[in-house]
N, C-alpha and C positions, 0 to 999 in steps of 0.2 A: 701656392708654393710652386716656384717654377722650376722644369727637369732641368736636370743640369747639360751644358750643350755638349760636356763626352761622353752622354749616353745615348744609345742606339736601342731602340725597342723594336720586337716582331709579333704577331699576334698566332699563337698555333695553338688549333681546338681550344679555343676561347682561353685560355691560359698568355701570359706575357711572358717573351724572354729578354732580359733587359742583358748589354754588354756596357761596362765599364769601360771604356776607351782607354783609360789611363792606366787600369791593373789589370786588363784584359781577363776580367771575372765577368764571368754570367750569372744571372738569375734568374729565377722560375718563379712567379707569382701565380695562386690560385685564383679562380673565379674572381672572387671576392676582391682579391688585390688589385686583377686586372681591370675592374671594372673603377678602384681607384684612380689605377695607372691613368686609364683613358679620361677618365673628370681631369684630373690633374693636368693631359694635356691641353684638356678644352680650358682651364686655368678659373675652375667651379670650386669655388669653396667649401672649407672643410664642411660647414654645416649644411648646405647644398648634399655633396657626397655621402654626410651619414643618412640622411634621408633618402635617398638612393639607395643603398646598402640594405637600408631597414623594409624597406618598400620592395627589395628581390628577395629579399629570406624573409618576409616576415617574422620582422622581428622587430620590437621596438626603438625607436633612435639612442634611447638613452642604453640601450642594451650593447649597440654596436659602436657606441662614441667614441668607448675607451680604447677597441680594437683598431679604429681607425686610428686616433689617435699616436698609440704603440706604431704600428706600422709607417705612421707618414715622422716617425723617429728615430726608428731605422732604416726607413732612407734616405733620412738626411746624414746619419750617421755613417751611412757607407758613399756619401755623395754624390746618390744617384739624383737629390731634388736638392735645392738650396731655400734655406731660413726664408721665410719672408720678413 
């Protein structure tokens, strides 16, 4: 899924701050997101990424699918990624 190009990301204490360009909102993503944020920009697939996810928290894929999932839905909803 690719960022969208009026967002602006920073990386601080492993955490992402991502700026909306267009409604000039910010957001904070945890670890966990952040480490989406960055697959996302290497342009790694989702099933790639839960394996990732599941392989830093030990946790099984099928555990963390849904999570990822949800998340890569709300930011297409707030338009920080666009639809593939």
């Amino acid at each position: 899924m690719p960022i969208s190009p009026e967002v602006v990301s920073e990386f601080i204490a492993e955490q992402a701050v991502l700026l909306d360009l267009r409604s000039g909102k910010y957001y904070r993503l945890n670890p966990a997101g952040t480490l989406v944020w960055r697959s996302l920009e290497k342009g790694v697939a989702t099933d790639v990424i839960c394996e990732a996810i599941a392989a830093a928290y030990d946790q099984p894929r099928e555990s963390v699918y849904g999570d990822v999932l949800k998340l890569l839905a709300d930011l297409t909803d707030k338009g920080l990624i666009e639809a593939a």
